[in-house]
C-alpha positions as a Markdown table, in Angstrom:
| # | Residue | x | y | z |
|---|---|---|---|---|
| 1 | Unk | 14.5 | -49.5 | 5.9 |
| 2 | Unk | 13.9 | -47.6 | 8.8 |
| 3 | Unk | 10.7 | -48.4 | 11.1 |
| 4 | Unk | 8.8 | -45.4 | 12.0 |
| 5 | Unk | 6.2 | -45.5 | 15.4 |
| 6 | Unk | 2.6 | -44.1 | 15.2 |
| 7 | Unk | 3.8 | -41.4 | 17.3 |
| 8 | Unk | 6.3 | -40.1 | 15.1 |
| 9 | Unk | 4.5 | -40.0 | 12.2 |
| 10 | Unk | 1.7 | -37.7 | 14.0 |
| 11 | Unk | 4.4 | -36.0 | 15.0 |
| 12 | Unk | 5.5 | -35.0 | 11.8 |
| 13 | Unk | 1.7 | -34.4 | 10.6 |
| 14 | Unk | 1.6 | -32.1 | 13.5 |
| 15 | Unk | 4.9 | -30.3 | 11.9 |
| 16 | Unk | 3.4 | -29.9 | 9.1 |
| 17 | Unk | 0.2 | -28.6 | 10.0 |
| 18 | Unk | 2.2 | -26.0 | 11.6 |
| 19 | Unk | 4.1 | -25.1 | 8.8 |
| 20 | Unk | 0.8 | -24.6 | 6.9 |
| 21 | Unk | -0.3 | -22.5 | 9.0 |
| 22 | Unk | 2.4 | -20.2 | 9.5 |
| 23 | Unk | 2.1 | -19.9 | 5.6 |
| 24 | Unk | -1.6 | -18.6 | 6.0 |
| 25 | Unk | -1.5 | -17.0 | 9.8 |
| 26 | Unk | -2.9 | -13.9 | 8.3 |
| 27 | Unk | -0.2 | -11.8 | 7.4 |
| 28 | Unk | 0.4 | -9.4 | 5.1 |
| 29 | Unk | 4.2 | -8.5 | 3.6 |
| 30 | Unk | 4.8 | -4.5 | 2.7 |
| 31 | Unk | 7.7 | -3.6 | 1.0 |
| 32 | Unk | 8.1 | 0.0 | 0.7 |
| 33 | Unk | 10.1 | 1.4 | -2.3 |
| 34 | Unk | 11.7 | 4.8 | -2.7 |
| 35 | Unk | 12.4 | 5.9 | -6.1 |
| 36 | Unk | 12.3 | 9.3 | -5.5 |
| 37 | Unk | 15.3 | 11.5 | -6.1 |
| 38 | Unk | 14.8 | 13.0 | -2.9 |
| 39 | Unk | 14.4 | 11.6 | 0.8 |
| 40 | Unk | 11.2 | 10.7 | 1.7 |
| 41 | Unk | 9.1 | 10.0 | 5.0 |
| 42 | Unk | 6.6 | 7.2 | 4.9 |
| 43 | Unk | 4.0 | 6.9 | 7.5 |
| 44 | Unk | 1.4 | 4.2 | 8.3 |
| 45 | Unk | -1.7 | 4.4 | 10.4 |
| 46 | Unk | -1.9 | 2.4 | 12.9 |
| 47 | Unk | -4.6 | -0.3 | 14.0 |
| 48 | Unk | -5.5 | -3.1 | 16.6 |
| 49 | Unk | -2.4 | -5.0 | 17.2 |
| 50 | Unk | -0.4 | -2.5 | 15.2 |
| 51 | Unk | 1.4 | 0.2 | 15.5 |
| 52 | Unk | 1.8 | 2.0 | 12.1 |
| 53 | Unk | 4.8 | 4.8 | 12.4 |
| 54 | Unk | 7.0 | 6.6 | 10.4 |
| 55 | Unk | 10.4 | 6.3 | 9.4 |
| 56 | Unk | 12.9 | 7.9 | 7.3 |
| 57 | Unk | 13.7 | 6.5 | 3.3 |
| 58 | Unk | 16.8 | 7.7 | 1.0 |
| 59 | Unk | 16.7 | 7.7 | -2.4 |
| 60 | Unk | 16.8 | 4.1 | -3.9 |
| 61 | Unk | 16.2 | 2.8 | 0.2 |
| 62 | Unk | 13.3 | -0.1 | 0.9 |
| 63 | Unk | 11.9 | -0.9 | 3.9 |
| 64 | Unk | 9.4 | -4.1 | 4.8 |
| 65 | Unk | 7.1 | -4.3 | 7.3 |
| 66 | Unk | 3.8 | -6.5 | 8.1 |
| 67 | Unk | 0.5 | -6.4 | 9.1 |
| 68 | Unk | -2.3 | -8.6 | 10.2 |
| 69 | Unk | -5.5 | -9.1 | 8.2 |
| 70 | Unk | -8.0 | -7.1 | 10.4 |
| 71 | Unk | -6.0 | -3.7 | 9.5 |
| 72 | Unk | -7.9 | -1.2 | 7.3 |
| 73 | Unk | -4.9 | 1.5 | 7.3 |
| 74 | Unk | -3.0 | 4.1 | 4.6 |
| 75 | Unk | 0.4 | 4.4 | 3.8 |
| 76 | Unk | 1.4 | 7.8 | 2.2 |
| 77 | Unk | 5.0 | 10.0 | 1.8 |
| 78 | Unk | 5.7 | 12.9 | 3.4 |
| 79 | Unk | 8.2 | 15.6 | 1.7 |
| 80 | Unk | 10.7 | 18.2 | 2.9 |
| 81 | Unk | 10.7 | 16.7 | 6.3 |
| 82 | Unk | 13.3 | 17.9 | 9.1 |
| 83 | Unk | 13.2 | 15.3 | 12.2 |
| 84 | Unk | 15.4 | 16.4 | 15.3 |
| 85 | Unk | 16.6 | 13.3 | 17.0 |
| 86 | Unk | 14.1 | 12.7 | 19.4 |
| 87 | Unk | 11.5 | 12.4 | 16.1 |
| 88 | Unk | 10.1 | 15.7 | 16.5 |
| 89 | Unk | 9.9 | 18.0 | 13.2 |
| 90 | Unk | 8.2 | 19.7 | 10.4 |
| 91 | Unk | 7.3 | 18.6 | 7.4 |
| 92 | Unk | 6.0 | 20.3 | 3.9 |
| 93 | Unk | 3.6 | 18.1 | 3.2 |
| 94 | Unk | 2.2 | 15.0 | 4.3 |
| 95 | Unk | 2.9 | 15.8 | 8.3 |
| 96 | Unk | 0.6 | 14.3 | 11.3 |
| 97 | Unk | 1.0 | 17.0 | 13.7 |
| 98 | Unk | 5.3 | 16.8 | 14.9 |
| 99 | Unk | 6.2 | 12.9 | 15.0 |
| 100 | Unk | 8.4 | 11.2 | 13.1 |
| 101 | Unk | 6.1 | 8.0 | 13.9 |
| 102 | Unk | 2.4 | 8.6 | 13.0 |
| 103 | Unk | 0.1 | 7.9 | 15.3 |
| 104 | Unk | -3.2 | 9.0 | 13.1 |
| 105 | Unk | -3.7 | 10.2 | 9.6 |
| 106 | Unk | -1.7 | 13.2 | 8.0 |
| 107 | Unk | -2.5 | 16.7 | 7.0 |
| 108 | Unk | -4.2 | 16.8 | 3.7 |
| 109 | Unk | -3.3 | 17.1 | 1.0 |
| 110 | Unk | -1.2 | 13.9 | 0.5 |
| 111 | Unk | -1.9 | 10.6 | -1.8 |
| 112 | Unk | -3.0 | 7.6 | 0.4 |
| 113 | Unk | -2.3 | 4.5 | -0.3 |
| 114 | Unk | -5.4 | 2.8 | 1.4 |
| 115 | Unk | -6.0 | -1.2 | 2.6 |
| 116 | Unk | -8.5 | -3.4 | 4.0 |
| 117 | Unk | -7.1 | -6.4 | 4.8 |
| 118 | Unk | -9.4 | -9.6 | 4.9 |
| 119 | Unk | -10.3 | -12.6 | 3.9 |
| 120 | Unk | -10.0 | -10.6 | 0.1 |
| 121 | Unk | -8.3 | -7.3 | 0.5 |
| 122 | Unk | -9.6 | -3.9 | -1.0 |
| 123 | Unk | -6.8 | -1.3 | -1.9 |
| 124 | Unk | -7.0 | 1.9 | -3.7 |
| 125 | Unk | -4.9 | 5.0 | -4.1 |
| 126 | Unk | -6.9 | 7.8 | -3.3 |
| 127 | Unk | -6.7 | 11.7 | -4.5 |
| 128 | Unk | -9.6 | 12.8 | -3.0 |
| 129 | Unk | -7.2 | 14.5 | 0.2 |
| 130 | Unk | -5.1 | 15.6 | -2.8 |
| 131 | Unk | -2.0 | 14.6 | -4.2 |
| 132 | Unk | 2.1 | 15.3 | -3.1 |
| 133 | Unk | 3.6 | 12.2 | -5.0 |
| 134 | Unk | 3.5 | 10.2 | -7.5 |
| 135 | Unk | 2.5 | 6.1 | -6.2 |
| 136 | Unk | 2.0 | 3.2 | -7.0 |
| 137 | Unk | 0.8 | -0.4 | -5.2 |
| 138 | Unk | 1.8 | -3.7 | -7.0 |
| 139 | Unk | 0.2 | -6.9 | -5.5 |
| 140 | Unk | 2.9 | -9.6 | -5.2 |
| 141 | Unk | 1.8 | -13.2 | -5.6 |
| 142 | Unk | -2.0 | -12.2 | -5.3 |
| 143 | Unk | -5.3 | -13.6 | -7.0 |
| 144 | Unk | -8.6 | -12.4 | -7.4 |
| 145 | Unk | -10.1 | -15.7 | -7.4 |
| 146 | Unk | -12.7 | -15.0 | -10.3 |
| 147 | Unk | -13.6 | -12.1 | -9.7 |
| 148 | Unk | -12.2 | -8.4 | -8.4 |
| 149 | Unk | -9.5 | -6.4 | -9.9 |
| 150 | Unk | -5.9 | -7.7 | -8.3 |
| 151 | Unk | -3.7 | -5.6 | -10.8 |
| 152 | Unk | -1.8 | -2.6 | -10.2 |
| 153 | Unk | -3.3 | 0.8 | -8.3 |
| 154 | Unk | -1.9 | 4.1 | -8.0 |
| 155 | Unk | -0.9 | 7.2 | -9.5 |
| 156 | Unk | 2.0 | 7.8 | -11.9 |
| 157 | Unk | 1.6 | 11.3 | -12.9 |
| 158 | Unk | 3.2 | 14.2 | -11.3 |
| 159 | Unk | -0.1 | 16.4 | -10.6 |
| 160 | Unk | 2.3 | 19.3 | -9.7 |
| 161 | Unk | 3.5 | 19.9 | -12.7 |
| 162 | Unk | -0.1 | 20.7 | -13.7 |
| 163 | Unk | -2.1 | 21.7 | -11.0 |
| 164 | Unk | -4.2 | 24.8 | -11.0 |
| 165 | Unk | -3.6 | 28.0 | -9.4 |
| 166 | Unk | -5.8 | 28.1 | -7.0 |
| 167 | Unk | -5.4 | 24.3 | -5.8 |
| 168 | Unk | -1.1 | 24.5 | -5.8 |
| 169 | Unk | 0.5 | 24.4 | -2.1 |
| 170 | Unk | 4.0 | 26.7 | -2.8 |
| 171 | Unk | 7.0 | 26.5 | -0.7 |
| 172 | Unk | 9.4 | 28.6 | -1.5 |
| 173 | Unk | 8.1 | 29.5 | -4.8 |
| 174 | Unk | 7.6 | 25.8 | -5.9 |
| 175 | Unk | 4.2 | 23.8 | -5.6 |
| 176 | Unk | 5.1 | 20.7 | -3.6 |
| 177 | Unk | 1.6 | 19.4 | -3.3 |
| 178 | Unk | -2.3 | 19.8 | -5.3 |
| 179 | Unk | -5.0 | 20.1 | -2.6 |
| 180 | Unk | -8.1 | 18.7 | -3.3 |
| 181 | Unk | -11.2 | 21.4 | -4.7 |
| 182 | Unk | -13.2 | 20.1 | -1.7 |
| 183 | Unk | -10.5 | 20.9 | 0.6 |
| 184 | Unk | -10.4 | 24.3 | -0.8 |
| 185 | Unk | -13.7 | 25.0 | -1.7 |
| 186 | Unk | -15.4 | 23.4 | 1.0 |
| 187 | Unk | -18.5 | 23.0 | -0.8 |
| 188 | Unk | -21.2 | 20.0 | -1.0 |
| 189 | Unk | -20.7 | 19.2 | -4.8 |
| 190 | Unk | -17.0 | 19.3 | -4.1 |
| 191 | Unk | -17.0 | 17.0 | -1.2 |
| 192 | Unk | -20.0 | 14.9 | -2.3 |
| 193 | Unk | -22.0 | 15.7 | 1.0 |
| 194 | Unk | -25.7 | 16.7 | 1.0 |
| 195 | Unk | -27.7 | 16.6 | -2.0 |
| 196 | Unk | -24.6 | 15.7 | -3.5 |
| 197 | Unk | -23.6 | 12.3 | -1.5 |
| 198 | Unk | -24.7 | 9.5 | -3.5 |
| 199 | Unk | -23.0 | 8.7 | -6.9 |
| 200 | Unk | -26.1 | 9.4 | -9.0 |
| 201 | Unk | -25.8 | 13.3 | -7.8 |
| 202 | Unk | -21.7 | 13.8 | -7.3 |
| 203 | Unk | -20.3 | 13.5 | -10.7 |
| 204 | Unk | -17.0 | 14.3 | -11.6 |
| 205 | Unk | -16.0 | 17.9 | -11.5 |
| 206 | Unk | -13.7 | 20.2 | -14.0 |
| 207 | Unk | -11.0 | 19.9 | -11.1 |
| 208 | Unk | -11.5 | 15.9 | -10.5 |
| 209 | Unk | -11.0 | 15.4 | -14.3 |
| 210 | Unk | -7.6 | 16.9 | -14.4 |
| 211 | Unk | -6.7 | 14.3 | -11.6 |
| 212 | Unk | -8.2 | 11.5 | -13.4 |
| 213 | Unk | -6.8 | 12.6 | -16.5 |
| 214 | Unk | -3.5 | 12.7 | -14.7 |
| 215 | Unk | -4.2 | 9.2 | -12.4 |
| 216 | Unk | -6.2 | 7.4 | -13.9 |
| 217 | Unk | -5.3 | 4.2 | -11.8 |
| 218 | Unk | -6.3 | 6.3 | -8.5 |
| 219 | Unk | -9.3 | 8.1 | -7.1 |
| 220 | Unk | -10.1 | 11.2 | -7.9 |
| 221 | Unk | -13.3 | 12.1 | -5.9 |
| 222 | Unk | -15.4 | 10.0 | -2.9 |
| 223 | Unk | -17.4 | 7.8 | -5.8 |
| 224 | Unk | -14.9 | 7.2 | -8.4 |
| 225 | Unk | -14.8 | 3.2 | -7.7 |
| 226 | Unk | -15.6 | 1.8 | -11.3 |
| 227 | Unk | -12.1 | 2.3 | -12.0 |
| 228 | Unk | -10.3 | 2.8 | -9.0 |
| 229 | Unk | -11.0 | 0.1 | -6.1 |
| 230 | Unk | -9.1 | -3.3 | -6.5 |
| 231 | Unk | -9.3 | -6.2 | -4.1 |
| 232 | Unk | -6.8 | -9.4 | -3.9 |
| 233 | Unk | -6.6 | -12.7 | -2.1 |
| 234 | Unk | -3.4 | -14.3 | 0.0 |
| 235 | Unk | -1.1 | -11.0 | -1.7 |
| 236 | Unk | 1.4 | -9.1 | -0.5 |
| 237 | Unk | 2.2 | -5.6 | -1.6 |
| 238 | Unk | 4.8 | -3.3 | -3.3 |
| 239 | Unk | 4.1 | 0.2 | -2.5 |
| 240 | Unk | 6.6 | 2.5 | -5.0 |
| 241 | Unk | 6.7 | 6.2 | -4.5 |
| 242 | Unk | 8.0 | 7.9 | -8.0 |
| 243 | Unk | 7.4 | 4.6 | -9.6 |
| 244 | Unk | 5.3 | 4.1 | -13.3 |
| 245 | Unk | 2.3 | 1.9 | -13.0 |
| 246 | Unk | 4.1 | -1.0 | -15.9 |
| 247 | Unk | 7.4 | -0.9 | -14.0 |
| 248 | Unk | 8.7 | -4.0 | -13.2 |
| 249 | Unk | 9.8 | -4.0 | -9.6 |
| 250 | Unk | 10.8 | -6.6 | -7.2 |
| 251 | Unk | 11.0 | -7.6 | -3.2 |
| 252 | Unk | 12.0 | -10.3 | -0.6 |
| 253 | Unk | 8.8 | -12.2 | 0.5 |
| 254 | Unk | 8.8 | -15.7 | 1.9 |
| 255 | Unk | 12.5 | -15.5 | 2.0 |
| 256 | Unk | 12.5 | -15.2 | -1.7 |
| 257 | Unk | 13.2 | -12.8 | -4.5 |
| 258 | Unk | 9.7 | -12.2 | -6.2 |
| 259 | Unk | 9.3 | -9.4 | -9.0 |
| 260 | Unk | 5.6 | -8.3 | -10.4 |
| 261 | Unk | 3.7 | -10.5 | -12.6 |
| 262 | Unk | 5.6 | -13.9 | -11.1 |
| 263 | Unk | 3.3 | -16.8 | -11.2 |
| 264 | Unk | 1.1 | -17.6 | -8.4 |
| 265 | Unk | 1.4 | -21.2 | -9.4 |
| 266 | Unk | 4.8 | -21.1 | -9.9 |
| 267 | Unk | 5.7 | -19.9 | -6.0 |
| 268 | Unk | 2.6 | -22.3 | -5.1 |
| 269 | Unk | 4.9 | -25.5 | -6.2 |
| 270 | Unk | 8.2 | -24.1 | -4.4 |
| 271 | Unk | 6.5 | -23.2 | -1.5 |
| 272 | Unk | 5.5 | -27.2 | -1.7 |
| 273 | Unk | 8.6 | -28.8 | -2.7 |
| 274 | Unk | 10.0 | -26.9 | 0.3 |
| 275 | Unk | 7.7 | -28.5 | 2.8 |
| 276 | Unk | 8.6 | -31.7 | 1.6 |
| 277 | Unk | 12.0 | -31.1 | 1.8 |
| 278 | Unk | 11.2 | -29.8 | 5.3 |
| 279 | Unk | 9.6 | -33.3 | 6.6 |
| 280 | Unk | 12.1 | -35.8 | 4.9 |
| 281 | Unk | 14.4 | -33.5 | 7.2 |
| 282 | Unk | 12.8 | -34.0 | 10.0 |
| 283 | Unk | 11.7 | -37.5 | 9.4 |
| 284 | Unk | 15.5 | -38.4 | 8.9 |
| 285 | Unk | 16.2 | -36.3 | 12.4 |
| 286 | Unk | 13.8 | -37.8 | 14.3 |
């Protein structure tokens, strides 16, 4: 049997501390799913110590990305985008000013998917700028450790099929995006402002209900949260444009294929088996 000094056994403590923490340094994993039948552009706010952008995504393309917990961000598609190749372009909907890579929020309306990322992390998807696509976010390995909603946000519906008259943003004869009433109507019930900025006084409105009818995973004015905020510890995050709410869908994270609904345990005892693996490696090495 082989004799192992003091020193190497703290050594391989210290290892393993390490790899524990790199497990829980305070990222998060995106994974951003197209399944639109058109191209898309995705952009992301930035934050501290991150730098959002915006990129291009096909038609059945993915793209993954991380960010640190501190970030309090949104994520939203842009549509009928036309980027020359220095990133500078037009967009129908969805565009923040003529980047390619956002640098702030876009032009209303769009449909945001929105995070705080903490300790627990709130996420929503939010109609209250409007709507231009259908999405949907899907925690990945998440919990909501007793208490909290860590299930699946986001919108499913396609609000332009329906959307009234005077709310429809047209190009070229279609409606490509639903603004919201308070963007069109600028009024205090509308936009919940005033009198009307508490949640006792702004109720939902003839115009909000059709969204909510529509969505009713999403938000569909300023105080809709009964319904429509969801927070989730240690996840990671699927965001699906043109996705349905119950859809299975699955992405790389921790170097492993995980799909909606897998067991926290269950990646909880891989994730140990392969540290242990990992030190009788390096045990053996050293």
């Amino acid at each position: 049997m082989r004799n192992f000094s003091t020193g190497t056994v703290y050594l391989v403590f210290v290892i393993f501390f390490l790899l524990v923490a790199k497990q829980s340094e305070g990222l998060r994993v995106f994974t951003i799913i197209n399944e639109c039948k058109q191209t898309i552009w995705p952009a992301v706010t930035p934050g501290e110590q991150f730098e959002g952008g915006g990129f291009a995504l096909k038609s059945g393309q993915s793209r993954i990305f991380t960010a640190p917990v501190g970030w309090s961000g949104r994520i939203w598609g842009r549509t009928g985008c036309n980027f020359d190749q220095d990133g500078n372009g037009t967009c129908e909907t969805g565009s923040c000013g003529s980047a390619l890579k956002c640098g702030a929020s876009g032009k209303p309306p769009a449909t945001l998917a929105e995070f705080t990322l903490a300790s627990a992390d709130f996420y929503d998807v939010s109609l209250v700028d409007g709507y231009n696509l259908p999405v949907v976010v899907t925690p990945v390995n998440g919990n909501s450790n007793g208490g909290g909603n860590c299930t699946v946000a986001g919108c499913d519906g396609d609000l332009r099929l329906n959307c009234p008259n005077e709310l429809a943003v047209k190009f070229n004869g279609r409606t490509v995006a639903c603004r919201s009433a308070c963007d069109v109507f600028d009024t205090d019930q509308y936009c919940c402002r005033g009198l009307y900025g508490n949640p006792v006084t702004c109720q939902p409105t003839y115009y909000s209900k059709i969204f909510k009818d529509a969505c009713p995973g999403a938000y569909s004015y300023a105080y809709d949260d009964p319904t429509s905020i969801f927070t989730c510890s240690d996840a990671d995050y699927i965001i699906t444009f043109c996705s349905k709410r119950k859809e299975k869908v699955c992405a790389y994270h921790g170097n492993r294929l995980v799909c909606s609904g897998a067991s926290i345990i269950n990646s909880f005892f891989s994730w140990i088996v392969t540290m242990f693996a990992t030190i009788i490696s390096l045990w053996i090495w050293i």
